[in-house]
VEXDREN-675858 format. One line per 10 residues: number of its first residue (from 0); their letters; for each residue x, y, z of N, C-alpha, C. Coordinates in Angstrom, 3 decimals, m for minus. Atoms other than C-alpha are relative to their C-alpha. Layout:
NUM = A = X:Y:Z:X:Y:Z:X:Y:Z | ...
This chain:
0 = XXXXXXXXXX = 1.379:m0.431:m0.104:13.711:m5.111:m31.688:m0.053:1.419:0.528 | 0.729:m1.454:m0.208:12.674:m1.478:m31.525:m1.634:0.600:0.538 | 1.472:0.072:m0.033:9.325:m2.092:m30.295:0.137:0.055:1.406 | m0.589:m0.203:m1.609:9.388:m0.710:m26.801:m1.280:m0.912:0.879 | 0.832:0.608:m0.561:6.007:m2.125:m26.147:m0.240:m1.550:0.020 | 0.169:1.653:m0.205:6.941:m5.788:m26.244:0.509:m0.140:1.769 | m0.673:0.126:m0.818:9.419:m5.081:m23.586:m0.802:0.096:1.600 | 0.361:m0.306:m0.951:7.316:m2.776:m21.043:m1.551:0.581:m0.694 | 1.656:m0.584:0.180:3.197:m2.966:m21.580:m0.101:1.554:0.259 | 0.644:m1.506:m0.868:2.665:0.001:m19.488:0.205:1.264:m0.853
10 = XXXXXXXXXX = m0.383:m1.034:0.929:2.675:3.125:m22.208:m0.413:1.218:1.485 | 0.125:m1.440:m0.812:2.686:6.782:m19.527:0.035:0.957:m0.709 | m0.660:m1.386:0.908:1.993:10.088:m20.129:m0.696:0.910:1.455 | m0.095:m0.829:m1.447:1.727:12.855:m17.395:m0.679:1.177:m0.539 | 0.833:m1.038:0.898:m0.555:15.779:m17.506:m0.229:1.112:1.399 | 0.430:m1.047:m0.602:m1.122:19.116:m15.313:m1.058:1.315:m0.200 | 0.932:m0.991:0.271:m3.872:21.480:m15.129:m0.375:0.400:1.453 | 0.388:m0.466:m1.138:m4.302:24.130:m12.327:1.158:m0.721:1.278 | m0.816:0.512:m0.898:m3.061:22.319:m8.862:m0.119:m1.493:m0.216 | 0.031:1.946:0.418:m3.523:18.521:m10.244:0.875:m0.027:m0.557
20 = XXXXXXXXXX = m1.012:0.514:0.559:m1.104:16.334:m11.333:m0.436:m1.485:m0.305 | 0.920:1.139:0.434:m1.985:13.334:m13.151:0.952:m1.235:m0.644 | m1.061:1.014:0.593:0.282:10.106:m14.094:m0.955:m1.190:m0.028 | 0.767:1.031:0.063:m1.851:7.606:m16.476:1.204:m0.920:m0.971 | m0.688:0.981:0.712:m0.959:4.249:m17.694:m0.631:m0.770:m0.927 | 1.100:1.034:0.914:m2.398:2.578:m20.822:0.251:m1.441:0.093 | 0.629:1.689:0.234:m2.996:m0.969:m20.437:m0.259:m0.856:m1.095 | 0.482:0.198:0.844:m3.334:m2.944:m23.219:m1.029:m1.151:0.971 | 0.589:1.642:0.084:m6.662:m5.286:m22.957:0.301:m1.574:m0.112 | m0.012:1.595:0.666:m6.230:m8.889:m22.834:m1.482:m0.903:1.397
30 = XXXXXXXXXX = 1.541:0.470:0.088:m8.709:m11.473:m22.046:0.182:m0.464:1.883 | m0.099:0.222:m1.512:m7.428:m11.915:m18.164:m0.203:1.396:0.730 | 0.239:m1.096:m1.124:m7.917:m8.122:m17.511:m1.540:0.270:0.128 | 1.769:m0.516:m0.461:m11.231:m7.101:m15.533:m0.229:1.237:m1.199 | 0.547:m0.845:0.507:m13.898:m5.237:m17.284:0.150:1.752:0.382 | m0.346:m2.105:m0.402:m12.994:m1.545:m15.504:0.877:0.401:m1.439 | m0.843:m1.408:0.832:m11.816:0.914:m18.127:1.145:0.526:0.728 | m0.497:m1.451:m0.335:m10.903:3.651:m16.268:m0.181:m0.108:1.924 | m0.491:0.676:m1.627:m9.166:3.141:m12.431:0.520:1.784:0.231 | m0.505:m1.473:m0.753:m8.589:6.811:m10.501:0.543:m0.297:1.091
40 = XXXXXXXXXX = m0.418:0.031:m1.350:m6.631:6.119:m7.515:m0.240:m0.767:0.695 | 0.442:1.351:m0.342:m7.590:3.064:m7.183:m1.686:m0.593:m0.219 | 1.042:m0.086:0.744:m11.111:3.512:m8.250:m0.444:m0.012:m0.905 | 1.314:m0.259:1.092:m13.784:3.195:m10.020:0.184:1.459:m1.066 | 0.251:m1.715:0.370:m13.739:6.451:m12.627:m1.075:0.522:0.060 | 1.342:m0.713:m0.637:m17.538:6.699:m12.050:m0.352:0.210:1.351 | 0.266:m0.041:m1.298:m17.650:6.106:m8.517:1.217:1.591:0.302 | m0.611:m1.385:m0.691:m14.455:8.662:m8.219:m0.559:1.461:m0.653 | 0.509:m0.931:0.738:m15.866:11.278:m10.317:m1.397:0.367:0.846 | 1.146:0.231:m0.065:m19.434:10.846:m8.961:m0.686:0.112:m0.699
50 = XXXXXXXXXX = 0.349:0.302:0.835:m20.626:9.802:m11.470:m0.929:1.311:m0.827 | 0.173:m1.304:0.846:m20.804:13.019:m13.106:0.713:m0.660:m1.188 | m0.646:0.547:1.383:m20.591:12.107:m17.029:0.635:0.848:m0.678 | m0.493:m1.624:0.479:m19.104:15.791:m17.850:1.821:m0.599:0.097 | m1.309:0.491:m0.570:m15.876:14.311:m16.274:0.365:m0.954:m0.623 | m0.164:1.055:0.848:m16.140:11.081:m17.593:0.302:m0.083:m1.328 | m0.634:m0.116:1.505:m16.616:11.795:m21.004:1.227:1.194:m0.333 | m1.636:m0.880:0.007:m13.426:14.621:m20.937:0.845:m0.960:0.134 | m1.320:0.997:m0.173:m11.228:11.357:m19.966:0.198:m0.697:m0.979 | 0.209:1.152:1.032:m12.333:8.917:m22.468:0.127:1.019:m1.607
60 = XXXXXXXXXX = m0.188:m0.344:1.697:m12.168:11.681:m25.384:0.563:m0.008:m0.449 | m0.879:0.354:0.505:m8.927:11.113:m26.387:0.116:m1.094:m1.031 | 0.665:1.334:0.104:m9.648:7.329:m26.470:m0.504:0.139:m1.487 | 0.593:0.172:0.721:m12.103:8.230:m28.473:m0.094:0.434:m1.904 | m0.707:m0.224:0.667:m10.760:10.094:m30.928:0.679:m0.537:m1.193 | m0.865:0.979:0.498:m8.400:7.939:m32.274:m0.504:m1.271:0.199 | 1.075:1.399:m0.030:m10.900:4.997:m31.883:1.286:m1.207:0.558 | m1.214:0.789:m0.981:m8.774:3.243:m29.147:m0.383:m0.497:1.009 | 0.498:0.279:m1.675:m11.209:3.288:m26.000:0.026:m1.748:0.070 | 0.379:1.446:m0.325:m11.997:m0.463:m26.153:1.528:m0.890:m0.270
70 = XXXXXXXXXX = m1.802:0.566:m0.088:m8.056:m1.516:m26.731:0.684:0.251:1.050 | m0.601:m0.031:m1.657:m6.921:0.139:m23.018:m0.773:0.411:0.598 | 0.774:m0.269:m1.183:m7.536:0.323:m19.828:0.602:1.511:0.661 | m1.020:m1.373:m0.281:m6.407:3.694:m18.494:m0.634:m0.153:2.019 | m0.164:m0.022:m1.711:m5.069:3.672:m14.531:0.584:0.930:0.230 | m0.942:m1.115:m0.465:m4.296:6.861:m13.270:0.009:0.196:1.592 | 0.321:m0.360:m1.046:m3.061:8.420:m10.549:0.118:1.494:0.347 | 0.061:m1.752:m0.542:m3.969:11.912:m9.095:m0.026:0.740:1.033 | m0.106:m0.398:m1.347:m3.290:14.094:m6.662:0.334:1.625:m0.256 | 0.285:m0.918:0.297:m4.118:17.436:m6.026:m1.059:1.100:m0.302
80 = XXXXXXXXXX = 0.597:m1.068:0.552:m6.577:20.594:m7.258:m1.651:m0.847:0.289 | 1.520:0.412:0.347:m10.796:19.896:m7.912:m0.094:m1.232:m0.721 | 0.236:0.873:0.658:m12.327:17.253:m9.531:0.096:0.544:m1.594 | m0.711:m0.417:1.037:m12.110:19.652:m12.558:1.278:m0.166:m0.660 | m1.215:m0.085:0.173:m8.606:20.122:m12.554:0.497:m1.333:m0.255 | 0.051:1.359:0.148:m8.416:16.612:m12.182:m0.075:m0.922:m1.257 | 0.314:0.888:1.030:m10.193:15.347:m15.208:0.904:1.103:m1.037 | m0.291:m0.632:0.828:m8.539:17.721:m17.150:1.575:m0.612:m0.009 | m1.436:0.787:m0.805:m5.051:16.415:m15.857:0.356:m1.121:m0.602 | m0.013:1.070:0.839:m5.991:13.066:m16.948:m0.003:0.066:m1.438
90 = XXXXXXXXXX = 0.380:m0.092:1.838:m7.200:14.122:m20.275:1.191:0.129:m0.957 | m1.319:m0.100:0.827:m3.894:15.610:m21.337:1.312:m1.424:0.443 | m0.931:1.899:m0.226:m1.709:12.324:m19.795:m0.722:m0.644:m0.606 | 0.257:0.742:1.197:m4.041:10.347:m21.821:0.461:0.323:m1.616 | m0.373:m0.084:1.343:m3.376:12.194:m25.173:1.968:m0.004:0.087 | m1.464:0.453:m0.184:0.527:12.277:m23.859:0.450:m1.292:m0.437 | m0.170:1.327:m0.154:0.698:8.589:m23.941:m0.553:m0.753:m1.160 | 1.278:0.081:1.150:m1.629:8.145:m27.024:1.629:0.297:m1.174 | m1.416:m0.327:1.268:1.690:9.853:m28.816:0.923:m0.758:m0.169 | m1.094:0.713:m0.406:4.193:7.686:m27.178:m0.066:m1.139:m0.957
100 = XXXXXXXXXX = 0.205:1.574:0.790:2.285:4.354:m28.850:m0.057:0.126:m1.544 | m0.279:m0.574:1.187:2.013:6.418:m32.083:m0.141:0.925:m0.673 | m0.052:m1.565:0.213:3.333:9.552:m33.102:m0.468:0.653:m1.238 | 0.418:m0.079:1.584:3.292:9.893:m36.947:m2.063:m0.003:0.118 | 1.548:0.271:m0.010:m0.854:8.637:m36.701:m1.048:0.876:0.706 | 1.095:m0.531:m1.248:m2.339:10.149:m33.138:0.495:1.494:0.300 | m0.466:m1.260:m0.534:m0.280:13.201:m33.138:m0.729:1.026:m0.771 | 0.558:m1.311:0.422:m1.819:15.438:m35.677:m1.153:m0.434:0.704 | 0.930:0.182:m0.322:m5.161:14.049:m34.705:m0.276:0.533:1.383 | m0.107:0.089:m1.258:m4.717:14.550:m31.202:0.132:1.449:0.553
110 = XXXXXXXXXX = m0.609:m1.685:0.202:m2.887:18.546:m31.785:m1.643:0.416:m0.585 | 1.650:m0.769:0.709:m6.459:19.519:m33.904:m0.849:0.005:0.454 | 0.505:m0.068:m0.828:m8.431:18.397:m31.381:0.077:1.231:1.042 | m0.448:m0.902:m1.122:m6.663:20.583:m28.679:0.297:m0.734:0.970 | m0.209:0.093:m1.169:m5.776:18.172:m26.530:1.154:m0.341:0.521 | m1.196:0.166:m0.076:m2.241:18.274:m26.434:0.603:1.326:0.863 | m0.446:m0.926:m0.752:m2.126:21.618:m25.049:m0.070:0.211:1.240 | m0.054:m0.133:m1.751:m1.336:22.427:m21.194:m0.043:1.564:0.130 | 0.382:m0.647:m0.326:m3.030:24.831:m20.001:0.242:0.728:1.187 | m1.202:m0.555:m0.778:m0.872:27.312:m17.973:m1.059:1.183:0.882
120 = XXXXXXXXXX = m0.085:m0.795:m1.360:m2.888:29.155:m15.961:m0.593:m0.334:1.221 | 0.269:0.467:m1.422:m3.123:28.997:m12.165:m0.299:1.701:0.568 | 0.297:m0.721:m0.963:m4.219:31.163:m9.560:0.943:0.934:0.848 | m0.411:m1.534:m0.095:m3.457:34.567:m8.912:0.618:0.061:0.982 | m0.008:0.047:m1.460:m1.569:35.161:m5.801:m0.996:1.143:0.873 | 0.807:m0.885:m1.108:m3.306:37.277:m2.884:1.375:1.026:0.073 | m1.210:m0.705:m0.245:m1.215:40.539:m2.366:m0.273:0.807:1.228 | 0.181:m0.255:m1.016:m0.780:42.211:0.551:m0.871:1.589:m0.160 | 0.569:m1.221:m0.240:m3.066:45.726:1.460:m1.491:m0.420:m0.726 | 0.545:m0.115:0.288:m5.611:43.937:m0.465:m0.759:m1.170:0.450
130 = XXXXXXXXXX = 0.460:0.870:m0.979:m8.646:41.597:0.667:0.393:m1.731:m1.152 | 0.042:1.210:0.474:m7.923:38.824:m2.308:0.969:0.588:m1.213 | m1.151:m0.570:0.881:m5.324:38.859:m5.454:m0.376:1.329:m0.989 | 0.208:m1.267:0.387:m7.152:42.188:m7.320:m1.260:0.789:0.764 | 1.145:m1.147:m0.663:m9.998:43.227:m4.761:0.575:0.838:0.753 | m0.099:m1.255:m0.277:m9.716:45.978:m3.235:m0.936:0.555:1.206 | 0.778:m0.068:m0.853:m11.313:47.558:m0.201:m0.716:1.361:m0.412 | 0.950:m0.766:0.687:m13.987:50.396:m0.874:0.722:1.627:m0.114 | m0.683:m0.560:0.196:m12.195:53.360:m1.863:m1.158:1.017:0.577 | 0.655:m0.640:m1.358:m13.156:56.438:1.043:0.763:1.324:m0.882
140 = XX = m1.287:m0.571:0.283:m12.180:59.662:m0.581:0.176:1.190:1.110 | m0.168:m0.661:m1.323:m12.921:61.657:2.831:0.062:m0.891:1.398
């Protein structure tokens, strides 16, 4: 058997954006798991989010996508950056993991979207003589 998902349910996919770090697990549905979707750190995803739907729907678009939301449960865990950075984090570990269960099918779909890409930039450092990483203090020329 070549079917990795008989062996170990749990499909992962890992995702970074900014200072978050995000490790989700798809779930398959069955008729003994609770109604929650979407578990953040042990939470609720509306209660952790506050129930800001901007956030919400960025997690589930993957899901949705590939018409999958109502087949897993997605449990992540995060740690790290804004609630931004955050859902964004998740978003790409969801389409990570989305590939794992099937590549050939969810991968172009998933690449045309955009949500396969990791988004590399972070925050500037601060340098020294200056008050933040490009300000500058008011230039005096007497």
């Amino acid at each position: 058997m070549n079917n990795k998902n008989q062996t170990n349910p749990d499909v992962y996919g890992i995702g970074r954006k900014k200072e978050s770090t995000a490790i989700v697990y798809l779930v398959p549905f069955s008729e003994s798991t609770s109604q929650v979707s979407c578990e953040v750190n042990g939470q609720k995803a509306d209660s952790y989010f506050q129930q800001n739907f901007t956030y919400l729907n960025q997690i589930t678009l993957p899901l949705k996508k590939v018409k999958l939301e109502k087949k897993y449960k997605i449990i992540a865990n995060v740690k790290g950056g804004g609630l931004t950075g955050q859902a964004d984090s998740i978003r790409l570990a969801i389409a990570r993991a989305l590939c794992k269960i099937d590549k050939v099918n969810f991968r172009p779909i998933l690449k045309f979207e955009g949500f396969l890409k990791r988004d590399a930039r972070i925050k500037e450092r601060r340098k020294y003589g200056l008050k933040k990483a490009r300000k500058a203090s008011q230039y005096s020329k007497r």
